[in-house]
BADO-905871 format. One record per residue (C-alpha): residue in three letters; x, y, z. Coordinates in steps of 0.25 Angstrom, whole numbers, plus 5000, padded with zeros to 4 digits. Layout:
! residues N
+------+------+------+------+
: rest :   xx :   yy :   zz :
+------+------+------+------+
:  ALA :    X :    Y :    Z :
...
+------+------+------+------+
END
This chain:
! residues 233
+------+------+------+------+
: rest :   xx :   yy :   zz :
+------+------+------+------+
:  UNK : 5000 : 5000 : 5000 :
:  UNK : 5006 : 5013 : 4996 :
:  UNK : 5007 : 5023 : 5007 :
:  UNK : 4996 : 5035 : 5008 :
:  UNK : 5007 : 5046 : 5006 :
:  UNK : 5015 : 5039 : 4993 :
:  UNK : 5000 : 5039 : 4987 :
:  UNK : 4999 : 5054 : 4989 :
:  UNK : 5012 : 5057 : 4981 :
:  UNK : 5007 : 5061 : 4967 :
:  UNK : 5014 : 5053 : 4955 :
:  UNK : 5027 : 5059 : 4948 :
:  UNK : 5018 : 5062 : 4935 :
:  UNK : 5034 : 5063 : 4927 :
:  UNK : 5036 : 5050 : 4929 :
:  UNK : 5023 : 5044 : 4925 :
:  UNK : 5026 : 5052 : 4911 :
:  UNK : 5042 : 5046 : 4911 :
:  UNK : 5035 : 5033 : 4914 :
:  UNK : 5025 : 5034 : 4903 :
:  UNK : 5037 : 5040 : 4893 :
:  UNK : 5046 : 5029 : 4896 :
:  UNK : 5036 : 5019 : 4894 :
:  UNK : 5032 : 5025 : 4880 :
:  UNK : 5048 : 5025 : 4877 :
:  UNK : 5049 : 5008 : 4880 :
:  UNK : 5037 : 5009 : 4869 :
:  UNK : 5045 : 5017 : 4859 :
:  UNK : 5039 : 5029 : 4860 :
:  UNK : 5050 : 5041 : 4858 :
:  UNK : 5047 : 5048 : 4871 :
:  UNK : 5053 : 5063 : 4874 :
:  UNK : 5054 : 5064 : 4888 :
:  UNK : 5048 : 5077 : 4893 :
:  UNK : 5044 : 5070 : 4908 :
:  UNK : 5055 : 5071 : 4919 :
:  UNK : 5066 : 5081 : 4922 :
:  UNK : 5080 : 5073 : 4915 :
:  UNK : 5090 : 5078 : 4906 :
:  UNK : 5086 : 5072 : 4891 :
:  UNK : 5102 : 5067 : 4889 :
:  UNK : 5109 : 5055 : 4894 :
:  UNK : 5118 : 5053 : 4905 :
:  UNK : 5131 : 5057 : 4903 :
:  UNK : 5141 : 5047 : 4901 :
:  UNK : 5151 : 5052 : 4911 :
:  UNK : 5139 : 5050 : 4922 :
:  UNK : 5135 : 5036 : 4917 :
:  UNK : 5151 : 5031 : 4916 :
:  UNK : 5154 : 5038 : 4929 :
:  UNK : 5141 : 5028 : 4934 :
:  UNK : 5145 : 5015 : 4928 :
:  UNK : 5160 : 5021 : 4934 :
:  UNK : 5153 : 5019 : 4948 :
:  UNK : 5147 : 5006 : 4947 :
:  UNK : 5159 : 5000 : 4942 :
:  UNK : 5166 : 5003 : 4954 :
:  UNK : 5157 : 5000 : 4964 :
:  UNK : 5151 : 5012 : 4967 :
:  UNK : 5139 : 5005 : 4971 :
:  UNK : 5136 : 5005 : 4985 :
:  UNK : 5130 : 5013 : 4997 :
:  UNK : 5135 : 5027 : 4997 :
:  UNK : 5136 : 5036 : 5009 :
:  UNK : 5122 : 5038 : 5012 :
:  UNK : 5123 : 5055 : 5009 :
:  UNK : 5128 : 5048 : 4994 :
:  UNK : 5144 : 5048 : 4991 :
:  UNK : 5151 : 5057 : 4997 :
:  UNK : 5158 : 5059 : 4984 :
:  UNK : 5145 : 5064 : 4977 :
:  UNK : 5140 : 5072 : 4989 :
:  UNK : 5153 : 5079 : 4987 :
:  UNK : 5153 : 5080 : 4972 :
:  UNK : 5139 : 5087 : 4975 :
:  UNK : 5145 : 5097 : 4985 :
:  UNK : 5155 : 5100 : 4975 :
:  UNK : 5144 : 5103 : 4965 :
:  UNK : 5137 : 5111 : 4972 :
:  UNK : 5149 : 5120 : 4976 :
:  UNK : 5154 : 5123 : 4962 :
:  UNK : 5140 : 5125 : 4958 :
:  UNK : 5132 : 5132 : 4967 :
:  UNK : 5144 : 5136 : 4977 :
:  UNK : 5138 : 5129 : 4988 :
:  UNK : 5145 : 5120 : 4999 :
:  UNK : 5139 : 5110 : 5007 :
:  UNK : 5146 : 5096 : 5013 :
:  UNK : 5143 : 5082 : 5005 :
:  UNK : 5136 : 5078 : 5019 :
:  UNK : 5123 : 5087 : 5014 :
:  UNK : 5122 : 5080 : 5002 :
:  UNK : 5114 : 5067 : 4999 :
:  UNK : 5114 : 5059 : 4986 :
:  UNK : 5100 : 5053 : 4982 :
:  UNK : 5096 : 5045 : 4971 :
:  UNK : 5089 : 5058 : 4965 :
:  UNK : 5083 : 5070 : 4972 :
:  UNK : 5069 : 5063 : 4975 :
:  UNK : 5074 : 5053 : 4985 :
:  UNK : 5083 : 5067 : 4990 :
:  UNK : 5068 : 5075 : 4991 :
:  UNK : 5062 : 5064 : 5000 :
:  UNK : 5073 : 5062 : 5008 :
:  UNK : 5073 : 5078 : 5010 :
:  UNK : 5060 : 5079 : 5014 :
:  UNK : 5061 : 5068 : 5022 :
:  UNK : 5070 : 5073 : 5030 :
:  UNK : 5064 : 5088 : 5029 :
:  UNK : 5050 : 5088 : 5032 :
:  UNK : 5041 : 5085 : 5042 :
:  UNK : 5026 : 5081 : 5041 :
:  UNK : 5018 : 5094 : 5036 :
:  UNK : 5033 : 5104 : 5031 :
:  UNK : 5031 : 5111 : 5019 :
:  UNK : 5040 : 5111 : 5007 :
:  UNK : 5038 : 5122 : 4997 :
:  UNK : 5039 : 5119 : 4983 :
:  UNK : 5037 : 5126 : 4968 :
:  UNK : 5023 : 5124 : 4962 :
:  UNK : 5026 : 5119 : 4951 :
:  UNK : 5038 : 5108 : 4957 :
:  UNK : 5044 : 5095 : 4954 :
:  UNK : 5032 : 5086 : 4954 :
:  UNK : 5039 : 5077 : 4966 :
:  UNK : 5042 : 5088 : 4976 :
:  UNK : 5028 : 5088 : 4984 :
:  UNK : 5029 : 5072 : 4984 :
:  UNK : 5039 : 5072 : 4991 :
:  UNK : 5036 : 5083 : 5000 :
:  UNK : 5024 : 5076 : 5003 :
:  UNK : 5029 : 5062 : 5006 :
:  UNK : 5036 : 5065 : 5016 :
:  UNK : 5025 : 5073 : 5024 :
:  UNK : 5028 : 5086 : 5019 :
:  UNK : 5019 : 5097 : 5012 :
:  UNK : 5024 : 5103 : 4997 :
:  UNK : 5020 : 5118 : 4997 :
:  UNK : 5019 : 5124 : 4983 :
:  UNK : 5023 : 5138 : 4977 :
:  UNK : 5018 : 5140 : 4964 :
:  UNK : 5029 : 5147 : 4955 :
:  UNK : 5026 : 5155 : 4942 :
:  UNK : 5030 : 5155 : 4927 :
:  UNK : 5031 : 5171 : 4926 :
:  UNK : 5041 : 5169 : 4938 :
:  UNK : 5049 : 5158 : 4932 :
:  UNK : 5044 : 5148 : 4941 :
:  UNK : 5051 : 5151 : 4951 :
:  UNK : 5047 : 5152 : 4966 :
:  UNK : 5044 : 5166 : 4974 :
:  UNK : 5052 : 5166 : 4987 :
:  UNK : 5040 : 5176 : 4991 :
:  UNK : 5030 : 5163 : 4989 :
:  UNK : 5036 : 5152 : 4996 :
:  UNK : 5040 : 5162 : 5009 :
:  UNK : 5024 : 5163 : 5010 :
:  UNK : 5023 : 5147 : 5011 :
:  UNK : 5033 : 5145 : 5021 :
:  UNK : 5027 : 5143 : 5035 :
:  UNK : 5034 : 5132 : 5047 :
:  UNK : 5033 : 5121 : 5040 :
:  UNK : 5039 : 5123 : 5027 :
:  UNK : 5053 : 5116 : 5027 :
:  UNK : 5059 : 5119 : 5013 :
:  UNK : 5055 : 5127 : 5000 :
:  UNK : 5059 : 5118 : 4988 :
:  UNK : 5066 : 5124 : 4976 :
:  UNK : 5069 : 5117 : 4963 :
:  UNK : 5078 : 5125 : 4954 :
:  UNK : 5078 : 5122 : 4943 :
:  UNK : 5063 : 5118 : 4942 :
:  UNK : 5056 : 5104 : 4939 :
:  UNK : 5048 : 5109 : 4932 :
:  UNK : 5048 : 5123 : 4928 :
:  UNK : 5062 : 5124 : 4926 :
:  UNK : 5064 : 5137 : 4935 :
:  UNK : 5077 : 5141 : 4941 :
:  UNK : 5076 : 5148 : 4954 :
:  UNK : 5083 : 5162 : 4953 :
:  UNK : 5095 : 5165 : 4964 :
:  UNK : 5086 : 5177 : 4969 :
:  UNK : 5075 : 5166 : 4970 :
:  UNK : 5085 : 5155 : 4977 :
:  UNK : 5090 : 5165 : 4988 :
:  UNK : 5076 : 5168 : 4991 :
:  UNK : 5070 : 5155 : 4993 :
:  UNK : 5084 : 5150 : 5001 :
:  UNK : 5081 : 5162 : 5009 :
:  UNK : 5068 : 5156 : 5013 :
:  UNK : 5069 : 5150 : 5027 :
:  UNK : 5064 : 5134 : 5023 :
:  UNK : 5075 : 5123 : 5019 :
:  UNK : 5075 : 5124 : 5003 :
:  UNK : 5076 : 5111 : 4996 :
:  UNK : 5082 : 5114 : 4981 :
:  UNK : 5081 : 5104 : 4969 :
:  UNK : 5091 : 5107 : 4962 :
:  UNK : 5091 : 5095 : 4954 :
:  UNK : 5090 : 5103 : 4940 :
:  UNK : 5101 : 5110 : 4943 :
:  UNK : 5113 : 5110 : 4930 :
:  UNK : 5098 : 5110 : 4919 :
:  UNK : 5099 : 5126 : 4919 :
:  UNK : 5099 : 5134 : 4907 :
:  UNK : 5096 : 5147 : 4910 :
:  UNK : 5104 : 5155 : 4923 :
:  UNK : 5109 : 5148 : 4935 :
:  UNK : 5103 : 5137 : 4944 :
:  UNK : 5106 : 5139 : 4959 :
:  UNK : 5106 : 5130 : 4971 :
:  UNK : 5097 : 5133 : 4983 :
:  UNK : 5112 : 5130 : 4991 :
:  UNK : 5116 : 5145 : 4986 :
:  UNK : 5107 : 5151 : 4995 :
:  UNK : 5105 : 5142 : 5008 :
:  UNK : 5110 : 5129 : 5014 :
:  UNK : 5096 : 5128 : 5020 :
:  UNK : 5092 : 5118 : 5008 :
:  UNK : 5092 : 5104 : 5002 :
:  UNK : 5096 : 5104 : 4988 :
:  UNK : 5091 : 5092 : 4978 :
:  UNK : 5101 : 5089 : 4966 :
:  UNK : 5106 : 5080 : 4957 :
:  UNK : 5111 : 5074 : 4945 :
:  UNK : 5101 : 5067 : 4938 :
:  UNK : 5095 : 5077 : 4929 :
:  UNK : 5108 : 5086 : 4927 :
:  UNK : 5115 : 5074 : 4923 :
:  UNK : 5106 : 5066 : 4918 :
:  UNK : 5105 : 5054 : 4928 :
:  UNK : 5091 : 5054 : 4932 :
:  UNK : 5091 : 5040 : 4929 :
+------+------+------+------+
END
């Protein structure tokens, strides 16, 4: 019998349509994929011999259980040259993708009833998760005439004492925004935790994307290499 609350989660409609895509492909239907957020080119070859380089030497067994050491540091790196931010390879944690990283953090974060305010529209998964975990997902609707992007005027009118983090996700699933750096600072100045997808982060074509760890250490940043790279799979 599946539980009251796994009933209540609404169905991820995307992969319904990948599903559906896939299945008309096995068919021989030339299918262009339109469904879910990947790069369209392969993985690179230095990535997938790098891989097989692994496995070949036994690289294949429980890690540390923050993730290798030698990743979480690579990652600090990264983030240094990138953004010019510091922090130590003990405050990183290597998931097997950022959902299983979201449940965790709230998880951890929220209690029965806390608030976490997100963009309306958002990443179809982030009130699931939100929700399973006991938690409420408050919605700020965002405009086209202002680029999509969220008022720091409107979420200060939703905070109250039981909202634990305003979510950000710059770039945007899926309108595509990029948060400005006045925009940022004004949120990071905001007195909840921030929790910052910054999974699109290296797919920008037009100015500069910017980490919410610029502007406060008060946050939980989500990143990754799957789409950059190409490794969803």
């Amino acid at each position: 019998m599946v539980s009251e609350r796994t009933q209540e989660i609404k169905p991820f409609i995307v992969m319904d349509v990948l599903e559906k895509a896939h299945s008309m492909a096995r068919a021989g239907v030339d299918v262009v994929h339109l469904e879910v957020g990947e790069p369209d080119f392969d993985t690179p070859a230095c990535i997938k011999a790098a891989a097989i380089q692994a496995l070949e030497a036994g690289h294949t067994h429980y890690t540390h259980s923050l993730g290798l050491i030698e990743l979480r540091e690579a990652i600090c790196r990264h983030y240094k040259a990138r953004y010019n931010v510091s922090f130590e390879p003990d405050q990183v944690v290597v998931t097997s993708g950022t959902s299983p990283a979201m449940f965790m953090l709230f998880a951890a974060l929220l209690e029965q009833g806390d608030k976490v305010i997100i963009s309306d529209p958002h990443y179809a998964c982030y009130p699931n998760f939100i929700k399973f975990v006991g938690g409420e997902a408050v919605t700020i609707p965002v405009y086209e005439d202002d680029g999509f992007q969220y008022r720091p005027e409107a979420i200060k009118e939703k905070l109250d004492k039981r909202t634990r983090a305003v979510f950000i996700n710059s770039p945007s699933n899926p309108t595509g925004t990029l948060l400005s750096d006045e925009r940022m600072r004004a949120i990071a100045d905001l007195s909840p935790y921030i929790i910052s997808d910054e999974i699109y982060h290296g797919l920008v074509y037009e100015g500069r994307e910017h980490s919410i760890l610029e502007y406060t250490d008060r946050a939980f940043v989500l990143n990754g290499i799957s789409k950059a790279y190409a490794i969803t799979g």
